[in-house]
C-alpha positions in Angstrom: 93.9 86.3 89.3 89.9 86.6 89.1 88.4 90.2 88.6 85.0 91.4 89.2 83.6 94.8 88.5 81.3 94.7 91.5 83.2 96.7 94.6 83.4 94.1 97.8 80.3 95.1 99.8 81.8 94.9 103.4 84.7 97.3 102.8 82.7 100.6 102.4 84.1 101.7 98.9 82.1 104.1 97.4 79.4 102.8 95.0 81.1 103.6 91.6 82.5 101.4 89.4 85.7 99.7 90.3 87.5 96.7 89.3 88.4 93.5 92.3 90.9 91.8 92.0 91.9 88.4 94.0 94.5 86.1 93.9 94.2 83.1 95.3 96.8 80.4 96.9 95.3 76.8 96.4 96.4 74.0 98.2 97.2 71.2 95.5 96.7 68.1 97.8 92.8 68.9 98.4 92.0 72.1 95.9 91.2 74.1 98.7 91.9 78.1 99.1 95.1 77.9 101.4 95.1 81.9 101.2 94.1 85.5 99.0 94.5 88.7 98.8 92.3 91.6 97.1 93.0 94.7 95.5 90.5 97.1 94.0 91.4 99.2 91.3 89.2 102.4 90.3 87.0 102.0 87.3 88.7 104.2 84.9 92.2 102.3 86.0 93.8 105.6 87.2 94.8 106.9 90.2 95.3 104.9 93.8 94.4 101.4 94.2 93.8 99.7 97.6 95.0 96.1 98.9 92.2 94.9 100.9 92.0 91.6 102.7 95.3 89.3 102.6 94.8 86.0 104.7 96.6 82.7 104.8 95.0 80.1 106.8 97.1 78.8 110.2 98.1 75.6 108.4 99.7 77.0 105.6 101.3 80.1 106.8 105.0 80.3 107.5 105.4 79.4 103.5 105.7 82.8 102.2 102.0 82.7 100.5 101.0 86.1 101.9 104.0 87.7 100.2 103.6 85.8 97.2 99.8 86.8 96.7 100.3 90.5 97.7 103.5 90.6 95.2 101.6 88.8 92.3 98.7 90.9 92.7 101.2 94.3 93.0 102.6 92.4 89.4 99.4 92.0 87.5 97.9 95.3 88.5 100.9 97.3 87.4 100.7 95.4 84.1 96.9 95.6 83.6 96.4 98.9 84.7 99.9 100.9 83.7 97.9 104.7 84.5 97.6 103.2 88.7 99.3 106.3 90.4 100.0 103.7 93.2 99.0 101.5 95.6 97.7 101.8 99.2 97.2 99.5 102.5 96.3 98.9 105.4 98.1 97.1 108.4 96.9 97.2 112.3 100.2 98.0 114.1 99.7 94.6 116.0 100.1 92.5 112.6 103.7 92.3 112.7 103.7 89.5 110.2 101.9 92.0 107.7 103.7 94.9 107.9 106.7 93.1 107.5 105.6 91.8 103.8 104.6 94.9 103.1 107.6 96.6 104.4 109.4 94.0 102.2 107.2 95.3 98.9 108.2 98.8 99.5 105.2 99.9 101.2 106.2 103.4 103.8 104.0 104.4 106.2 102.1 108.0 105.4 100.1 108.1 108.5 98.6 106.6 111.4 94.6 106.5 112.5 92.6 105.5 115.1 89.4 103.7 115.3 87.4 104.3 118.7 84.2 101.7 119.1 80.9 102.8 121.7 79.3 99.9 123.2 75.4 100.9 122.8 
């Protein structure tokens, strides 16, 4: 797992400090990044923290690496940061293979949105 106290840019967390987290799935025939997953942690280690991104690339999926990540990463933050209230995630209803993994971790849904887009 690499951390990073600089909160991913693109995600819209707010500005203070909070601690990334990604765990990375390397493939061992070339070195490269088969898959990863993210979770941000707040800066003081308490409260709620949020998976992010979890990807695996088409040619290595079907292997279990997005469960793998997303369960190591739930391991290693519950161990470094023992005062996380939880953790939180996101899944489009359309991601079936996702919300089965995180169905499989325990995850329950607590509520639904919806995001709306205006073509300027």
């Amino acid at each position: 797992m690499r951390s990073s106290h600089e909160p991913p840019s693109d995600h819209g967390e707010p500005s203070r400090a909070q601690h990334l987290h990604t765990v990375v799935a390397i493939d061992t025939s070339n070195g490269s990044i088969a898959g990863f997953t993210e979770l941000v942690v707040p800066g003081n280690g308490a409260g709620d923290g949020q998976h992010y991104g979890t990807a695996v690339l088409p040619e290595h999926r079907g292997h279990g690496l997005g469960l793998w990540m997303k369960a190591e990463s739930i391991r290693q933050g519950s161990r470094d940061y023992p005062d996380l209230g939880g953790l939180l995630t996101d899944t489009a209803d359309s991601n079936t293979h996702m919300r089965e993994i995180n169905d499989g971790l325990g995850y329950t849904p607590t509520h639904t949105t919806h995001q709306h887009q205006l073509d300027l």
